[in-house]
BAMARRO-62862 format. One record per residue (C-alpha): residue in three letters; x, y, z. Coordinates in steps of 0.05 Angstrom, whole numbers, padded with zeros to 5 digits, always signed. Layout:
ALAXYZ...
***
This chain:
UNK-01019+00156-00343UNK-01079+00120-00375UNK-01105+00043-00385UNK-01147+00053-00447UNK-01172-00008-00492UNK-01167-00027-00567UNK-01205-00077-00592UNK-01200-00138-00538UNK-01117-00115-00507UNK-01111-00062-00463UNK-01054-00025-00458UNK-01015+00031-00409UNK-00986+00100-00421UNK-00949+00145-00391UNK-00919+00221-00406UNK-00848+00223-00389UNK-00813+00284-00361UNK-00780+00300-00432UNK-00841+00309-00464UNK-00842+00242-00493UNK-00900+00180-00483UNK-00888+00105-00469UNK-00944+00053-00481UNK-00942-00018-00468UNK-00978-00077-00486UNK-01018-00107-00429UNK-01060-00162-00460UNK-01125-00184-00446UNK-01143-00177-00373UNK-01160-00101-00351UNK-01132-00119-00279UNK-01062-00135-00302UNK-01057-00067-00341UNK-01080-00036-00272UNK-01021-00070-00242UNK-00983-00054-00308UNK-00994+00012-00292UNK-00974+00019-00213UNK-00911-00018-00235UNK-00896+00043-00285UNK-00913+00096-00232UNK-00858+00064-00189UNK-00811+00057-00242UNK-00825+00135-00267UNK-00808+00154-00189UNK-00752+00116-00188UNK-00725+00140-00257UNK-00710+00078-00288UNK-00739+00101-00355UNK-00676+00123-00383UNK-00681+00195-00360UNK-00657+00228-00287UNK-00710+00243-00251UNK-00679+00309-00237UNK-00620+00347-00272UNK-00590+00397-00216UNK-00556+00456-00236UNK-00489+00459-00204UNK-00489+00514-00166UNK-00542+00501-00111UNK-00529+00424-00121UNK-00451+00445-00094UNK-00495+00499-00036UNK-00534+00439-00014UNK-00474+00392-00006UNK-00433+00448+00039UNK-00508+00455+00077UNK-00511+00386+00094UNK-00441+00377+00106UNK-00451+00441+00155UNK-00499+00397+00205UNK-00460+00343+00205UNK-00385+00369+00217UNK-00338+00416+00247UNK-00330+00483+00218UNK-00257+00468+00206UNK-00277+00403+00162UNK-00343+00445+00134UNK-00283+00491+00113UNK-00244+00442+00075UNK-00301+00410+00043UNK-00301+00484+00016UNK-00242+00492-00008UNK-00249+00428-00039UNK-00313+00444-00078UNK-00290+00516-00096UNK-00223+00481-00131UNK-00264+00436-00164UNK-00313+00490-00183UNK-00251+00533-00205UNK-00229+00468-00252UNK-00289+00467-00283UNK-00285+00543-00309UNK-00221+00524-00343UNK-00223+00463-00365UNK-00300+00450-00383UNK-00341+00512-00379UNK-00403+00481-00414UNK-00410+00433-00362UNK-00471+00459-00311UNK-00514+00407-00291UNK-00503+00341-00266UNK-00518+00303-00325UNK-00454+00343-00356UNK-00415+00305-00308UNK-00373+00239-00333UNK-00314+00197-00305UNK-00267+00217-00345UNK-00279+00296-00318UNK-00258+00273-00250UNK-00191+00236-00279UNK-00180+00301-00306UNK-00189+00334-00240UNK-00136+00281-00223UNK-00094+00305-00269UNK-00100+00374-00257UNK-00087+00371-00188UNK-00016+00332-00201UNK-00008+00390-00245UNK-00009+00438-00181UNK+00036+00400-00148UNK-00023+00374-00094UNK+00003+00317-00055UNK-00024+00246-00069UNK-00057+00240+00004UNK-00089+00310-00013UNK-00119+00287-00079UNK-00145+00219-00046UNK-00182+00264+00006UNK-00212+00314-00048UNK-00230+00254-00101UNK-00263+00218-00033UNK-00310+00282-00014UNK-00328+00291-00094UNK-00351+00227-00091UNK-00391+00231-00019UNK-00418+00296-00061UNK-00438+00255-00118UNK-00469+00200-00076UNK-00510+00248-00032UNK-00539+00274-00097UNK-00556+00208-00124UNK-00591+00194-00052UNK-00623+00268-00056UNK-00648+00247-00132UNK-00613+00299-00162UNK-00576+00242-00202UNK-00586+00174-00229UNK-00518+00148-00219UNK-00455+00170-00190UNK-00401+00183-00245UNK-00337+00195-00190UNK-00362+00114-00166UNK-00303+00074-00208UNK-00248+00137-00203UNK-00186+00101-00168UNK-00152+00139-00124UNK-00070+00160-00125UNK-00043+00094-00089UNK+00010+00126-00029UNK+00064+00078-00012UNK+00075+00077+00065UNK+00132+00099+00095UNK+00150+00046+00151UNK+00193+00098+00198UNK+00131+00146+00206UNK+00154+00208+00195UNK+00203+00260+00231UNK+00211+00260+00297UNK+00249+00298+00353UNK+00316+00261+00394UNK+00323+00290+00466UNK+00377+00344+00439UNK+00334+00367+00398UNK+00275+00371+00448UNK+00311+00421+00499UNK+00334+00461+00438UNK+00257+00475+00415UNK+00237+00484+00491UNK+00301+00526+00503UNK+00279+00571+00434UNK+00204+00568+00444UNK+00177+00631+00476UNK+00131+00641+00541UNK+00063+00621+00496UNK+00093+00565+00455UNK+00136+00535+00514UNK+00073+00509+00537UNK+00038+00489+00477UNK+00090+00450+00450UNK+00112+00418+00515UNK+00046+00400+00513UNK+00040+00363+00442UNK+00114+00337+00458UNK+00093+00304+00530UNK+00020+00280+00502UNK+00022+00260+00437UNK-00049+00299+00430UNK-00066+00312+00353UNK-00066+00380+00332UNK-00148+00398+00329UNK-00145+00366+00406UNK-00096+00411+00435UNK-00127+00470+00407UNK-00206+00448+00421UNK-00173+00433+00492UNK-00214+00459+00552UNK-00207+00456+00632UNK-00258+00403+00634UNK-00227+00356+00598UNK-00167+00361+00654UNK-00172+00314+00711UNK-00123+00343+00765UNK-00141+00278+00818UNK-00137+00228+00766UNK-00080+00254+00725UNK-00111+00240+00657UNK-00132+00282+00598UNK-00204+00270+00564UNK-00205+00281+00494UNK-00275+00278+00488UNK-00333+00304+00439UNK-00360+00372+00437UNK-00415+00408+00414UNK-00374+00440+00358UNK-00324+00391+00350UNK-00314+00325+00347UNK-00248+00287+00354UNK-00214+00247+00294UNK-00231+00176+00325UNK-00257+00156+00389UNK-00257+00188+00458UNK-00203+00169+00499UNK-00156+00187+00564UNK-00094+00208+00564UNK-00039+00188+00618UNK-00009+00259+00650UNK+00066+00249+00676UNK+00092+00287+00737UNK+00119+00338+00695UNK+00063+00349+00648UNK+00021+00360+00719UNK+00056+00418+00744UNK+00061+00453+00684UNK-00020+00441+00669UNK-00030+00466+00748UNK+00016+00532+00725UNK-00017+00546+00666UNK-00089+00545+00700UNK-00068+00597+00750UNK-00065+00640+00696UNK-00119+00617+00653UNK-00169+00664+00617UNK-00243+00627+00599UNK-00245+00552+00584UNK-00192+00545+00532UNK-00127+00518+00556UNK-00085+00538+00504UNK-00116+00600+00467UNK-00091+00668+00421UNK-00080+00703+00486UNK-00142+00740+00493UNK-00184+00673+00510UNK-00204+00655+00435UNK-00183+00591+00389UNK-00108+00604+00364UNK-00121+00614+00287UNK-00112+00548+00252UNK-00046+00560+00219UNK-00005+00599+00267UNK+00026+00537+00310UNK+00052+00514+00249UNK+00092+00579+00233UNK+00106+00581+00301UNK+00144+00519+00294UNK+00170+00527+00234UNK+00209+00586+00262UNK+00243+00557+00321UNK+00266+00495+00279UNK+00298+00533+00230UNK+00327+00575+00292UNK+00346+00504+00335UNK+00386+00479+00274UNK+00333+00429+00243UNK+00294+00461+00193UNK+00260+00396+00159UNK+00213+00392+00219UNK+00161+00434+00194UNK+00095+00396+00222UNK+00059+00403+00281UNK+00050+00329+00274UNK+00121+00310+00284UNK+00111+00330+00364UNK+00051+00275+00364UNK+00105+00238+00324UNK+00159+00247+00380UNK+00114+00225+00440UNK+00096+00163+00408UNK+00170+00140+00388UNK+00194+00152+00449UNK+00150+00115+00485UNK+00165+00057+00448UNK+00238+00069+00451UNK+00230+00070+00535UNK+00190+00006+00532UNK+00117+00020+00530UNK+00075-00041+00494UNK+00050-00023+00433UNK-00025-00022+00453UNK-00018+00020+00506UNK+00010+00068+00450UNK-00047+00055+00409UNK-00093+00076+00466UNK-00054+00132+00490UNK-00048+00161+00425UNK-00110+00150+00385UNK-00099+00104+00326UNK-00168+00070+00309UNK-00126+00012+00282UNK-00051-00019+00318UNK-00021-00023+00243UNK-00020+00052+00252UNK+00019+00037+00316UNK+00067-00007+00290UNK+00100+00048+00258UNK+00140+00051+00329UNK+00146-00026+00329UNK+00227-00021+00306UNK+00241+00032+00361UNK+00227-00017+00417UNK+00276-00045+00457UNK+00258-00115+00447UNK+00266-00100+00376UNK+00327-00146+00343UNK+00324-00158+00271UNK+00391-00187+00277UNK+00359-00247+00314UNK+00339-00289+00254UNK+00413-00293+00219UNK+00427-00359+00238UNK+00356-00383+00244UNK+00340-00464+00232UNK+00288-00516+00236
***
């Protein structure tokens, strides 16, 4: 970058990354082409000249993402972010094979991921989450200054219409028939979700610490290599739920409470096969999700009374509207109230 002089106006230029030079006119006065000039240097670190001030390759722009993503997370969401980037990496090869660096990218290549995913049959709340951490990738590369913009920004995700019931849960019945079916490892475990309402990552990140025999509560708290979905919180234990924690410690092997056997994490997907199995065996096969244990704590609760806040605590939920899910299983709850309603 050079001030240089013709005649009595002074002007500014600068070589641009492309090979290509920009002048400007600075007048008269050799200390506003100085200032001229700083104002360029900013603007040529910044990028704003029309060019990206970097143009990543794909490949290690995707490597530095799941590296990043690696200090700040659990393995088990590191591992989805995987996934995620290796389907969108496996689009790519398919649909736009020319496209390698980040410049390549455009909107209209992620509503065709979109599109593609549909095409797979990928559920709407699965595309939201995979759309979300494309565009967390894109942003991080913007801040990194691998990119000038972010070309995922104005992609909409699938809008999900809520389901005001909740979900599937268990009656009583059909309670004692998975407990009755449920062998001497799952008993416990799912007597566990059932009488807790703990998510699924909790129960199985779960140590003896986080058990507080004297004060009957369960501490879902953070760990080094795991963190819970929302905020730390305690969790009431009930008279039953006590004795069957107290028996499962007398046989308890390292600091896992619920583990493969042999002491170690139970492998992510196995609870859910687990359950899967006795359902179909108990005579309701459409409750295939862990979740519909959490499910069954929290609508029973509700149905014996409990305010909905306390649910809210009990459970989890960073927000009551989540709660209110249970709010037509209460007792107090009478739609039938406002037929003959008059002012």
């Amino acid at each position: 970058m050079a001030v240089y002089k013709r005649g009595k106006i002074y002007y500014v230029d600068i070589l641009l990354p492309d090979g290509k030079r920009h002048r400007r006119k600075a007048g008269p006065s050799k200390e506003v082409a100085e200032n001229i000039q700083k104002d360029m240097e900013v603007q040529k670190a910044k990028g704003e000249f029309g060019f990206l001030p970097k143009d990543s390759d794909l490949p290690p722009l995707f490597e530095g993402y799941i590296e990043k993503t690696t200090n700040d997370n659990s393995p088990s969401t590191v591992t989805r972010y995987k996934g995620i980037i290796e389907n969108f990496k496996t689009f790519l090869s398919k649909r736009y094979p020319h496209v390698s660096k980040h410049s390549h990218l455009k909107p209209e290549i992620f509503e065709k991921y979109k599109t593609y995913r549909i095409g797979q049959d990928a559920k709407p709340k699965t595309i939201n989450i995979e759309l979300q951490t494309l565009k967390s990738l894109m942003i991080w590369a913007v801040g990194q200054g691998h990119a000038k913009s972010n070309p995922a920004q104005n992609v909409e995700t699938i809008k999900i219409k809520k389901r005001l019931e909740g979900g599937r849960w268990l009656t009583s019945e059909e309670v004692d028939k998975l407990l009755k079916l449920s062998n001497e490892w799952l008993y416990p475990i799912f007597y566990t979700f059932i009488y807790s309402g703990m998510r699924k990552s909790e129960l199985e990140n779960l140590t003896w610490d986080d058990i507080d025999f004297a004060r009957r509560i369960i501490k879902i708290r953070i760990k080094d290599d795991w963190t819970p979905k929302t905020d730390e919180r305690d969790i009431p234990i009930s008279d039953d739920l006590l004795k069957l924690l107290q028996k499962q410690k007398k046989k308890a092997i390292g600091s896992l409470v619920f583990h493969d056997g042999e002491g170690n994490k139970i492998d992510e997907n196995r609870l859910r096969r687990n359950l899967m199995s006795v359902t179909k065996l108990a005579g309701f096969p459409d409750v295939t999700k862990i979740h519909s244990l959490r499910h069954t704590y929290g609508s029973h609760l509700a149905q014996q009374g409990v305010p909905l806040p306390a649910i809210q605590k009990f459970m989890g939920h960073a927000n009551i509207q989540t709660t209110m899910v249970y709010a037509h299983l209460a007792p107090g709850y009478r739609p039938d109230v406002v037929k003959n309603l008059k002012f």
